[in-house]
DRENNUTI-856341 format. One record per residue (C-alpha): x negated, y, z; residue number from 1. Coordinates in steps of 0.25 Angstrom, whole numbers, always signed. Layout:
<nodes>
c1 = X c2 = Y c3 = Z i = NUM
...
</nodes>
This chain:
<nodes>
c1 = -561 c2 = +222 c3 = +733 i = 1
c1 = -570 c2 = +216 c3 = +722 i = 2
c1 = -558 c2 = +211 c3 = +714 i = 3
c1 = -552 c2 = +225 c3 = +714 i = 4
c1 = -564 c2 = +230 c3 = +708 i = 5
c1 = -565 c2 = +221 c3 = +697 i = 6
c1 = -550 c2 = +224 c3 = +692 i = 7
c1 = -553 c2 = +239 c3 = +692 i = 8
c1 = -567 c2 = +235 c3 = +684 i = 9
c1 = -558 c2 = +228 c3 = +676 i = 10
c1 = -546 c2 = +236 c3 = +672 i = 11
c1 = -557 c2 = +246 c3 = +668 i = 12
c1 = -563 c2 = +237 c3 = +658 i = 13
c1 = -551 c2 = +236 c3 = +652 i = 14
c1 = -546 c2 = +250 c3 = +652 i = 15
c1 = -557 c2 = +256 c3 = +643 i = 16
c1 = -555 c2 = +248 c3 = +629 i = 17
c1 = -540 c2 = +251 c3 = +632 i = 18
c1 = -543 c2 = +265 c3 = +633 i = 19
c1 = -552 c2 = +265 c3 = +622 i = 20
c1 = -540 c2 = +257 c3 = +612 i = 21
c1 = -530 c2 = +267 c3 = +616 i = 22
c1 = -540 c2 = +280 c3 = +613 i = 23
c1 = -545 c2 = +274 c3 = +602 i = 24
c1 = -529 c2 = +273 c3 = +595 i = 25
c1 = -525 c2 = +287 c3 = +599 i = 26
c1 = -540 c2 = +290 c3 = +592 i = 27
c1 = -536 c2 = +282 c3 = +581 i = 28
c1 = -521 c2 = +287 c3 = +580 i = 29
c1 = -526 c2 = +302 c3 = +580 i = 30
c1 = -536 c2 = +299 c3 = +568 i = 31
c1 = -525 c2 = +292 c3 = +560 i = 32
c1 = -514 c2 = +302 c3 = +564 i = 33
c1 = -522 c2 = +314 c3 = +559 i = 34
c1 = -526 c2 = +306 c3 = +547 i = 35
c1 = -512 c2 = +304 c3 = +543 i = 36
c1 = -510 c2 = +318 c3 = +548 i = 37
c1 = -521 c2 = +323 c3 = +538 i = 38
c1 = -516 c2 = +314 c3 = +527 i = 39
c1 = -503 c2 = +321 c3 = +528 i = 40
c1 = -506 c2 = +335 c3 = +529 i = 41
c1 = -518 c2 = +333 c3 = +517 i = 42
c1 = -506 c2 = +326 c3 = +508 i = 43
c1 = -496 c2 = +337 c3 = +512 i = 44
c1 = -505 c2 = +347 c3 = +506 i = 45
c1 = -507 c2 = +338 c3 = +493 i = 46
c1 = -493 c2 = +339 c3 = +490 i = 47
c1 = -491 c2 = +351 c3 = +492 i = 48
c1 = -502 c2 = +357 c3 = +484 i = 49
c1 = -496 c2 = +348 c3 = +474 i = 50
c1 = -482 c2 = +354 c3 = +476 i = 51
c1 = -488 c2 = +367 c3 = +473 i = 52
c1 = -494 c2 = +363 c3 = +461 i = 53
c1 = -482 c2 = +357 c3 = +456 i = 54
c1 = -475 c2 = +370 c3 = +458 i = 55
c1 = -486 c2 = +377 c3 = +449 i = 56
c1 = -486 c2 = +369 c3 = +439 i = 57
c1 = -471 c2 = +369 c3 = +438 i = 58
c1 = -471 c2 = +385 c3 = +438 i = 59
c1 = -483 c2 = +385 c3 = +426 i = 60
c1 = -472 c2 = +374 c3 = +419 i = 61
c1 = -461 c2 = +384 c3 = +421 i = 62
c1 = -471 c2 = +395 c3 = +413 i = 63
c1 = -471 c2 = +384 c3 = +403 i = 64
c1 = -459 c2 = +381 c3 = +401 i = 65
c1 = -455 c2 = +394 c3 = +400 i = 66
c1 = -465 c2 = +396 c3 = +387 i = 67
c1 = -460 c2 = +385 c3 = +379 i = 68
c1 = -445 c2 = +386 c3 = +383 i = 69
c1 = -443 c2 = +394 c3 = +370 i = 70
c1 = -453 c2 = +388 c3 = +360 i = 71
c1 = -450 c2 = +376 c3 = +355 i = 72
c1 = -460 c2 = +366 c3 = +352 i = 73
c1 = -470 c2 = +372 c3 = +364 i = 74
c1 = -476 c2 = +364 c3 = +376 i = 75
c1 = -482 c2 = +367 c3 = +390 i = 76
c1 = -487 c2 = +357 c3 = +399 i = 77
c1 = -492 c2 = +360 c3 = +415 i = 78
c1 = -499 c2 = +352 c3 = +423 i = 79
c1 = -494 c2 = +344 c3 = +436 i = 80
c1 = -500 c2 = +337 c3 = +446 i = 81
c1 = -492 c2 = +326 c3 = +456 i = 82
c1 = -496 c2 = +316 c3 = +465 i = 83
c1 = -488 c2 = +318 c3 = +478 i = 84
c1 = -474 c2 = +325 c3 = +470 i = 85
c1 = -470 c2 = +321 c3 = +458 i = 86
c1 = -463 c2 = +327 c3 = +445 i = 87
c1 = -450 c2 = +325 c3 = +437 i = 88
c1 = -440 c2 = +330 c3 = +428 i = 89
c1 = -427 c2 = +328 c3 = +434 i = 90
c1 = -415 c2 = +326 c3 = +423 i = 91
c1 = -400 c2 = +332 c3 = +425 i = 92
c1 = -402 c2 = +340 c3 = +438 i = 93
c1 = -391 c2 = +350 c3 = +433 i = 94
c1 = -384 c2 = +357 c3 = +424 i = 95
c1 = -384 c2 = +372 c3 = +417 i = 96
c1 = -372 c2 = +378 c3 = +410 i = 97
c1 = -373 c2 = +391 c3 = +403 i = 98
c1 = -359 c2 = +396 c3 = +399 i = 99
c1 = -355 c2 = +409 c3 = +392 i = 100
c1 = -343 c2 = +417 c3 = +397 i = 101
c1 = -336 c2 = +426 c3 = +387 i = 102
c1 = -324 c2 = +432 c3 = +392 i = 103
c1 = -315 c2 = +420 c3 = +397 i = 104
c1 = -323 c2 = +409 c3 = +388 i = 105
c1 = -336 c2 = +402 c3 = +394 i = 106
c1 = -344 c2 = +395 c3 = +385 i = 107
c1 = -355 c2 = +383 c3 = +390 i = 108
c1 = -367 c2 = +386 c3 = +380 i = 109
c1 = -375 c2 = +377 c3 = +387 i = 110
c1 = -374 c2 = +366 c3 = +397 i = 111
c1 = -385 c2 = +356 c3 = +400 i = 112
c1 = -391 c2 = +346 c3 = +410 i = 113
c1 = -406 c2 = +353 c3 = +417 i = 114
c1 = -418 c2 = +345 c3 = +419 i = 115
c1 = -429 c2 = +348 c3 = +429 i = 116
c1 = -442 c2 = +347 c3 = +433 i = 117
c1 = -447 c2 = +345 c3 = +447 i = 118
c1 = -459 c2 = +342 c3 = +455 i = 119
c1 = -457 c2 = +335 c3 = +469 i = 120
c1 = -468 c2 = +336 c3 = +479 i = 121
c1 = -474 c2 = +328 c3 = +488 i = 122
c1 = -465 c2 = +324 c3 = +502 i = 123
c1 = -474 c2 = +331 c3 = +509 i = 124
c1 = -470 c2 = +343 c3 = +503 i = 125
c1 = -458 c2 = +352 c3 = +505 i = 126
c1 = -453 c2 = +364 c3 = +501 i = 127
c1 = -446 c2 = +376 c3 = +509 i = 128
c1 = -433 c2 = +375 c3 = +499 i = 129
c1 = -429 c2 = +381 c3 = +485 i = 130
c1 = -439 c2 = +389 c3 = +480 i = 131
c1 = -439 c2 = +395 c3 = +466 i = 132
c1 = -456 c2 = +397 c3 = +461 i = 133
c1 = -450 c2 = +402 c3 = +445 i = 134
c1 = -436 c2 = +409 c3 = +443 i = 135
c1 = -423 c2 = +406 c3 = +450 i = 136
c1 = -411 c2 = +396 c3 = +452 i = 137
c1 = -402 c2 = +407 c3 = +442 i = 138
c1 = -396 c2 = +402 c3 = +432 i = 139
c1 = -398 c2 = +411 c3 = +423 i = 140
c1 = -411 c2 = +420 c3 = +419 i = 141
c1 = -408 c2 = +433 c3 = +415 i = 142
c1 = -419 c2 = +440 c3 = +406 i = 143
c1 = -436 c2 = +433 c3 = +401 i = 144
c1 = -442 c2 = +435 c3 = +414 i = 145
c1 = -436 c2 = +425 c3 = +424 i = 146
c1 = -441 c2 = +412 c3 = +420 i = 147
c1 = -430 c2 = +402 c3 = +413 i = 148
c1 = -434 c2 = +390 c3 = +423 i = 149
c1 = -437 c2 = +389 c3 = +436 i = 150
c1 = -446 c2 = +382 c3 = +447 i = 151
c1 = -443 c2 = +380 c3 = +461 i = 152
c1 = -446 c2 = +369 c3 = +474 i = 153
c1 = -435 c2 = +364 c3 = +481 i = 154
c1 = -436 c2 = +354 c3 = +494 i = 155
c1 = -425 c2 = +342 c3 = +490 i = 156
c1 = -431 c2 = +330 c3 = +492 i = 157
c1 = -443 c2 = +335 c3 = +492 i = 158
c1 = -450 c2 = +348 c3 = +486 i = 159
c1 = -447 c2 = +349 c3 = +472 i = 160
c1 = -455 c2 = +359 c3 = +462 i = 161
c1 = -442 c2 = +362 c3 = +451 i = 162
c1 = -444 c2 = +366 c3 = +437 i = 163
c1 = -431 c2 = +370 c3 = +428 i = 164
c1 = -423 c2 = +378 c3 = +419 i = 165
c1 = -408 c2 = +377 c3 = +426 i = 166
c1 = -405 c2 = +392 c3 = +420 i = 167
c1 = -403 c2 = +401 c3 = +406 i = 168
c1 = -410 c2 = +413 c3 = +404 i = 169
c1 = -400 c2 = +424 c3 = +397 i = 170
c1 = -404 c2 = +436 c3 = +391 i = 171
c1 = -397 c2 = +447 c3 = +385 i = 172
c1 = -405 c2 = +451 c3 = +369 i = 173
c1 = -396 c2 = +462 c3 = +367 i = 174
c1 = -386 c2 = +468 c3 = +357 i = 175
c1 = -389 c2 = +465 c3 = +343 i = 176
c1 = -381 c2 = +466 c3 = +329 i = 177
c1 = -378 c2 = +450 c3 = +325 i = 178
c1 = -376 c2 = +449 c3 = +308 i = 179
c1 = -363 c2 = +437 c3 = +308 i = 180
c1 = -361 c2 = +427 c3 = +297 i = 181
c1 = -350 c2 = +438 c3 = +296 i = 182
c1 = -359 c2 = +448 c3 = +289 i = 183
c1 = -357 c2 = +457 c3 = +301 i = 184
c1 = -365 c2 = +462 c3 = +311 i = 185
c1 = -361 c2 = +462 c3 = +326 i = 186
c1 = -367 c2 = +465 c3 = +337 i = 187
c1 = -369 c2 = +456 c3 = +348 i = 188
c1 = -374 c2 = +454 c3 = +361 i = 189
c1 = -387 c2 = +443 c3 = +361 i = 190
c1 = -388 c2 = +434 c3 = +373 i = 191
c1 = -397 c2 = +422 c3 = +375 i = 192
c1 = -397 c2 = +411 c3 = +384 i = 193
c1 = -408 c2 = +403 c3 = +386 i = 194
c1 = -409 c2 = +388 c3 = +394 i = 195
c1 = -422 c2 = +380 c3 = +394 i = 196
c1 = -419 c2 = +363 c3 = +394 i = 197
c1 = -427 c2 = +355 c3 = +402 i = 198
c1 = -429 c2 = +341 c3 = +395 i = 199
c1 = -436 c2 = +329 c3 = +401 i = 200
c1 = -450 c2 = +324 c3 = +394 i = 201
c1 = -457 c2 = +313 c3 = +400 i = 202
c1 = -459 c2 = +305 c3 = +413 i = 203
c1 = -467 c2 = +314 c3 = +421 i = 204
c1 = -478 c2 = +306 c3 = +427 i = 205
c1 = -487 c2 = +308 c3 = +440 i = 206
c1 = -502 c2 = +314 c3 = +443 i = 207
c1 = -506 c2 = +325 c3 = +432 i = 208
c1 = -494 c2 = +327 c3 = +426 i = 209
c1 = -493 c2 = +337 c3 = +413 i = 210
c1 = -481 c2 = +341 c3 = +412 i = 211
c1 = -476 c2 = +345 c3 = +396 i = 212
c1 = -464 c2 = +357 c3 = +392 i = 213
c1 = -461 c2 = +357 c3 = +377 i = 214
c1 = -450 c2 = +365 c3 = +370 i = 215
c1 = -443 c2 = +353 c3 = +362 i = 216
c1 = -432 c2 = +363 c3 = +357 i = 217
c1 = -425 c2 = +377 c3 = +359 i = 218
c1 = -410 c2 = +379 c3 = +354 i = 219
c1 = -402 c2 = +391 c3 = +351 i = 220
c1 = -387 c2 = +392 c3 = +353 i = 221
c1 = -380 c2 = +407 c3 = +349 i = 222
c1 = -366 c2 = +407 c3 = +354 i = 223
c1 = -356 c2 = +422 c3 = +352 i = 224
c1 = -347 c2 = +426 c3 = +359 i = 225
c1 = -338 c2 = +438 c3 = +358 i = 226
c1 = -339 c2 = +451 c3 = +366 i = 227
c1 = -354 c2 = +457 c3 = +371 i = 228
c1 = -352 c2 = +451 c3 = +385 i = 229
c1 = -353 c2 = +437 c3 = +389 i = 230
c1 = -356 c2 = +430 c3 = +403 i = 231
c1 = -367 c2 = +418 c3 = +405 i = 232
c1 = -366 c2 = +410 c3 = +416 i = 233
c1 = -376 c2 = +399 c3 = +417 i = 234
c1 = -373 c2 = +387 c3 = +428 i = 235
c1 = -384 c2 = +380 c3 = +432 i = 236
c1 = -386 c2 = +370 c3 = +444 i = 237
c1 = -373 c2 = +373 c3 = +449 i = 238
c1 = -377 c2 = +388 c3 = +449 i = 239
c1 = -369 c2 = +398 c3 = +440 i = 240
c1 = -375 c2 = +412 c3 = +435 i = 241
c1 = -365 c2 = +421 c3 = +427 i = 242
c1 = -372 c2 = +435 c3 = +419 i = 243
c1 = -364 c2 = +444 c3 = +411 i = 244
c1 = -370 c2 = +449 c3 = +399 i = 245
c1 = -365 c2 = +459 c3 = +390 i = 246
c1 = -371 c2 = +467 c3 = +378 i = 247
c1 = -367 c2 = +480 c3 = +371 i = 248
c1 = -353 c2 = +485 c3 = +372 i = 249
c1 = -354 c2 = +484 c3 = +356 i = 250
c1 = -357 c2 = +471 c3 = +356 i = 251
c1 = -347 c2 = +461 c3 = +348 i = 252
c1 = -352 c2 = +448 c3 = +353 i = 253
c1 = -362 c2 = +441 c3 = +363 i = 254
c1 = -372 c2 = +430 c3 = +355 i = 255
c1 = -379 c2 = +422 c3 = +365 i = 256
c1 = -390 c2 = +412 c3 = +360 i = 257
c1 = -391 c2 = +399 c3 = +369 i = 258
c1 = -406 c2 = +396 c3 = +369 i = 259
c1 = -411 c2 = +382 c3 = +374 i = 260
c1 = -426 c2 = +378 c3 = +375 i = 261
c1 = -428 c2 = +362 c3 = +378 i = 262
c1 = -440 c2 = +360 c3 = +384 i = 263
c1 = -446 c2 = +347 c3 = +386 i = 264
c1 = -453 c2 = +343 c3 = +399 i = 265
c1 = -465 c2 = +331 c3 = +400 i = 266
c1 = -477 c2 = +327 c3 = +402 i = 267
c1 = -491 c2 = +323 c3 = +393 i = 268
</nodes>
């Protein structure tokens, strides 16, 4: 009988430090899980705060962009901050062709490479798709108040902030009385056709990074063609835009003039 008791003494001494292990490892795996957990959701926030900072700054470049696209010489710079993401100017994504169509001839005025500029986010953070924040994926802007370029976040790899100009703006002038080399005076209908090229600066760095626009150059190209009516189609990314546009019935010939802005993108 005493020897029973002794075992059951003993197998109690034994149980409690066991005990005491295992509930203090689950205690110890809670704390580190909800560590790791907190560390998660607090870096998760980071990134996406700096996502949305990126997408800010990109639409306040866009602004800039837009102001010295047509003055030659001028500079804008923003201010960008990365830690998580990172930023880039990535070479030959595509291709734009802008081709006049009169009658049965089509003429290429215009056919180049496009740059663009892209922020990627952190891997924590995602995005729902496409999603255009300035303009849209047309080809062609019709008119001043659209915006030339465009900004928009895509989920390909990750969530990318995109700035580019893939498009031409066109607009009509009017009809207008054209003195020739001819001594004659013809009146014609005025077209203009405008493309802003994205050139590659510097490396891009990381942490505070300033990023630079400067109009290097800005080109004019006239080019006549017979009739008041001619037909733009502009192919961009694989996407083609058509717009007919036609000026006075009196009108004896279409001028068009090709502007080209190249703008420089770096950093100081």
């Amino acid at each position: 009988m005493s020897k029973r008791v002794g075992s059951s003494r003993w197998k109690k001494a034994v149980s409690v430090p066991l005990s005491s292990i295992i509930i203090g490892s689950a205690i110890l795996t809670a704390i580190f899980g909800a560590v790791l957990l907190s560390t998660q959701l607090i870096e998760s926030q980071a990134q996406i705060v700096e996502f949305d900072q990126a997408k800010s700054a990109f639409l306040l470049f866009a602004t800039s962009f837009e102001d010295v696209s047509l003055k030659p010489q001028s500079a804008s710079h923003t201010v960008i901050h990365t830690r998580a993401g990172g930023l880039n100017l990535v070479r030959d994504i595509g291709d734009i062709e802008i081709k006049i169509i009169n009658g049965s001839t089509e003429t290429v005025i215009y056919s180049q490479s496009l740059n663009h500029l892209r922020f990627l986010g952190g891997r924590l953070v995602t995005v729902p798709g496409l999603n255009y924040l300035k303009g849209t994926g047309s080809p062609i802007v019709q008119g001043f108040s659209e915006p030339l370029g465009h900004v928009y976040v895509n989920q390909s790899g990750g969530a990318w902030t995109v700035l580019d100009y893939s498009r031409a703006r066109v607009v009509r002038h009017g009809s207008f009385f054209l003195f020739t080399q001819q001594g004659v005076n013809e009146k014609v209908n005025l077209l203009e056709v405008t493309f802003v090229k994205l050139l590659p600066g510097e490396t891009f760095g990381s942490g505070t990074i300033r990023m630079r626009v400067e109009n290097i150059n800005v080109t004019t190209t006239a080019f006549r063609f017979d009739g008041n009516e001619v037909s733009i189609q502009v192919t961009s990314f694989g996407i083609t835009e058509t717009i007919v546009l036609a000026g006075e019935a009196d009108d004896v010939a279409t001028i068009i003039n090709l502007v080209v802005a190249y703008v420089r993108v770096s950093t100081l």
